[in-house]
N, C-alpha and C positions, 0 to 999 in steps of 0.2 A: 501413518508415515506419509510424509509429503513427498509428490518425487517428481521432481522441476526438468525441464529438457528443453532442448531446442536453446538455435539462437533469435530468430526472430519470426512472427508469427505473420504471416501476410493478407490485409484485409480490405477487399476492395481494390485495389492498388496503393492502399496505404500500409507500410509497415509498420506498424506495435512489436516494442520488445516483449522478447518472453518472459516468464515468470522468474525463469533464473538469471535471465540477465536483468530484472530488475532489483532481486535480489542481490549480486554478488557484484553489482557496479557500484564500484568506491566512491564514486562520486554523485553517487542518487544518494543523501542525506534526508531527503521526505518524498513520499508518496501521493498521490492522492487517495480518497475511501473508496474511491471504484477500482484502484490498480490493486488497495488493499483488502480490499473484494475478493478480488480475481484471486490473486495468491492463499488467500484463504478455503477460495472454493464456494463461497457463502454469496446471494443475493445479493446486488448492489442495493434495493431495497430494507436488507436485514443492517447490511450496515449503516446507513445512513439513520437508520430506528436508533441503533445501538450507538451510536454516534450523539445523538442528540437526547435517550434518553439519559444513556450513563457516562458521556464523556470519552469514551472507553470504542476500540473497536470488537478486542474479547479483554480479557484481565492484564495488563500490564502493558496494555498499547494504548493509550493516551493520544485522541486527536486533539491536535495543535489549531486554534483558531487567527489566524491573522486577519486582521483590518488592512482593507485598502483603501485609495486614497480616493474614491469613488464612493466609498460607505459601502461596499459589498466585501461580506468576511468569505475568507477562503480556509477550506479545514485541508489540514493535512494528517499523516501518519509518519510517524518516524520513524523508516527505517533498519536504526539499530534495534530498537523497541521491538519492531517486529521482526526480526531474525532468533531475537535473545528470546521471544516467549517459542517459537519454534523452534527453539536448540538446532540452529544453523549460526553456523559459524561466523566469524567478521572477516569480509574480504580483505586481501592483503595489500 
């Protein structure tokens, strides 16, 4: 069971959202593999493995590679992807 709380986590004097409001904001469309980490629970180490062996962060979460205009790719997580393999709902 995953069980998300809080609204912002405060670190340093910097705030990071929380897990569930990373989750449930309508308007976060992709992740990065360290946010998708986090929500997972899992080593930013394991994913970045799992990322670059299988493409995949677990089964049916697909990171996203984009190219910038520098020649450095940037991966992402999508998201919906990762709500739908943890049967959490889509914000409304």
């Amino acid at each position: 069971m995953i069980v998300l709380s809080g609204a912002m986590n405060t670190t340093k004097g910097h705030e990071k959202p929380s897990l569930r409001a990373i989750l449930t904001d309508p308007n976060r469309i992709t992740i990065t593999i360290t946010e998708a980490a986090d929500v997972l629970g899992i080593a930013r180490t394991t994913a970045f493995h799992a990322a670059a062996t299988t493409g995949q962060i677990i089964a049916g979460v697909p990171v996203i590679r984009i190219s910038t205009r520098s020649n450095r790719e940037r991966r992402v997580v999508s998201t919906a992807h990762l709500r739908a393999a943890l049967g959490i709902a889509e914000p409304s």
